[in-house]
C-alpha positions in Angstrom: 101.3 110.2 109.8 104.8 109.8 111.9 106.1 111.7 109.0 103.8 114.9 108.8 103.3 115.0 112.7 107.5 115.5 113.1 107.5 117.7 110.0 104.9 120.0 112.0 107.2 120.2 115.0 110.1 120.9 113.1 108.2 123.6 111.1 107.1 125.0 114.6 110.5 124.7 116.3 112.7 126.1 112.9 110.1 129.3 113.4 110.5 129.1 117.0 114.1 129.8 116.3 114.9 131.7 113.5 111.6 134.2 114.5 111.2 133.6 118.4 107.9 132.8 117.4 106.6 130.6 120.5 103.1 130.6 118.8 104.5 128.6 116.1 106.3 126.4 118.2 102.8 125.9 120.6 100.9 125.2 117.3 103.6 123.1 115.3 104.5 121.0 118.3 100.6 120.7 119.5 99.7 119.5 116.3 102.5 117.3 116.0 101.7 115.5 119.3 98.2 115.4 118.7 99.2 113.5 115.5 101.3 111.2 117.1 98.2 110.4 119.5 96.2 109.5 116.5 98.8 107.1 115.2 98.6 105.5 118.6 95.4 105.2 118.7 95.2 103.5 115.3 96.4 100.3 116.9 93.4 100.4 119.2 90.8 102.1 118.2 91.4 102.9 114.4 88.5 105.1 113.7 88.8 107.6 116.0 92.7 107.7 115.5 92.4 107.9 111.3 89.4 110.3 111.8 91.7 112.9 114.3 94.4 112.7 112.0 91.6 113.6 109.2 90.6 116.5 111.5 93.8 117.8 112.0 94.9 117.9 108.7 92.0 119.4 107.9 92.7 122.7 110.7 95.8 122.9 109.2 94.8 123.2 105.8 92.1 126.2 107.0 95.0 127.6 108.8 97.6 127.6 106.1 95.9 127.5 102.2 94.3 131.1 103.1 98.0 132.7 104.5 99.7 131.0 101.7 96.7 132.9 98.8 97.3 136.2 100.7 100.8 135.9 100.8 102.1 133.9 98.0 104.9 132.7 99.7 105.7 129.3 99.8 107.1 128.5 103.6 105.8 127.7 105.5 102.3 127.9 104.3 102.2 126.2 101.0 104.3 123.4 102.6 102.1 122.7 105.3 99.0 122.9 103.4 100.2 120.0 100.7 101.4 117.6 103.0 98.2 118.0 104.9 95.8 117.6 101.7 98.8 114.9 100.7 98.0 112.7 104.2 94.5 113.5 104.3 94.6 111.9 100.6 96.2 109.4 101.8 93.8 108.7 105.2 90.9 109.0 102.7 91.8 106.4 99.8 92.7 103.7 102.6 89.5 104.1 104.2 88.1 103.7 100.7 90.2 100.7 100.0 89.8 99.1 103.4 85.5 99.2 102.9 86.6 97.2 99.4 88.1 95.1 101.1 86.3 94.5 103.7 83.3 94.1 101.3 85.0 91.6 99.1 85.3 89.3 101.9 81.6 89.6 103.1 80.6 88.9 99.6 79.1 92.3 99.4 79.4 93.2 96.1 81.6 96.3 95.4 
């Protein structure tokens, strides 16, 4: 999550730069910080931190999979949108694996 929140900014500050785009920097970076809330809140209140990251991943996916079919090109759009389905992949299967778990050890059976 640490990972794809400071990929955001960067994505949002190398645009910033290279295309004085401040949009991109406001979204990137706003993302990116709202990411790096989530992962602090996963120390204290894991659902609602795992299920923001979720939510995020999944505005940036709406925001990016359509510009990347209409334009075909593959930054930033394609870039974003697979590391976001990537981590929300990866947010889904260990909610999946934590209920197994979880279950196993109530004697529920799986």
């Amino acid at each position: 999550m640490v990972a794809w929140a400071l990929l955001m900014i960067g994505m949002g500050t190398e645009a910033f730069i290279a295309k004085g785009s401040t949009v991109s920097l406001i979204a990137g970076g706003g993302a990116g910080a709202l990411m790096l809330v989530c992962v602090a809140l996963t120390g204290s209140r894991p659902r609602i931190g795992y299920i923001g990251a979720s939510v995020i991943c999944l505005a940036i996916v709406g925001r990016f999979l359509p510009a990347y079919m209409k334009s075909g090109d593959p930054y930033p759009a394609l870039l974003a949108t697979v590391a976001s389905i990537a981590l929300f992949v990866a947010l889904g299967l260990g909610h999946m694996l934590a209920v197994r778990k979880r279950r196993a050890e109530s004697g529920m059976s799986v």
